[in-house]
Phi, psi and omega in degrees: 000119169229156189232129159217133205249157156192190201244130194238090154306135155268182190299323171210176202299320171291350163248059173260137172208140198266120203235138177203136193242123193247104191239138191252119168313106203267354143357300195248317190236101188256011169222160169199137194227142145270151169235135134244173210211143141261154190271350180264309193279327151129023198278136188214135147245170182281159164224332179221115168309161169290148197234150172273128180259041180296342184213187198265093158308161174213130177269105196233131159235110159357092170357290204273072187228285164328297161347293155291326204224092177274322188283115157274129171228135162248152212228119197254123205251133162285307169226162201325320203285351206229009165260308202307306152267027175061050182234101175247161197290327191194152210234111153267107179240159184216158191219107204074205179250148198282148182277007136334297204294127183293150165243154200217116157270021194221129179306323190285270202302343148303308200290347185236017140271316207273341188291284167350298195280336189270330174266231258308317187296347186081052182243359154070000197262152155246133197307160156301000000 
């Protein structure tokens, strides 16, 4: 499983959006869903249905999102039937956007950052 995030500016902070790519073995993880969650209010939305993971999802949220909602969890399925009641094999959370994570104003060159990273990581994935 590799995750590779970046930051897509927008015109102002509110179309700013936090981009994140998810290539999975689907083998081992054949579904994968987001959460956001605050950890004070227990207040939680979906950000992402469970999704099949055979090609490189991608996951996009709103920056000013983080504020409210800080906790991200992506939540990694062995199989459909094991999305549906919500037992997933392994829960990867971030609590903001790691501080790390590039900002980019042109969609193409995010995308062919998050493609680099996702082949340096050794996932053999090409970006959507």
């Amino acid at each position: 499983m590799v995750l590779a995030w970046a930051v897509l500016r927008g015109q102002s902070e509110a179309a700013t959006t936090v981009v994140v790519h998810i290539a999975a073995d689907p083998q081992r993880y054949a579904v994968v869903s987001a959460l956001a969650s605050n950890p004070f209010s227990q207040r939680k939305q979906a950000l992402l249905a469970p999704t099949p993971t055979g090609s490189v999802v991608e996951l996009r949220v709103p920056r000013a999102q983080f504020a409210d909602l800080p906790r991200s969890e992506l939540r990694f399925y062995a199989s459909t039937s094991d999305a549906q009641v919500d037992a997933p094999s392994l829960v990867v959370f971030y609590l903001g956007v790691p501080d790390t994570t590039p900002e980019f104003a042109a969609e193409a060159a995010m995308n062919a950052y998050l493609a680099d990273r996702l082949a340096r990581a050794g996932s053999g994935s090409k970006a959507p």
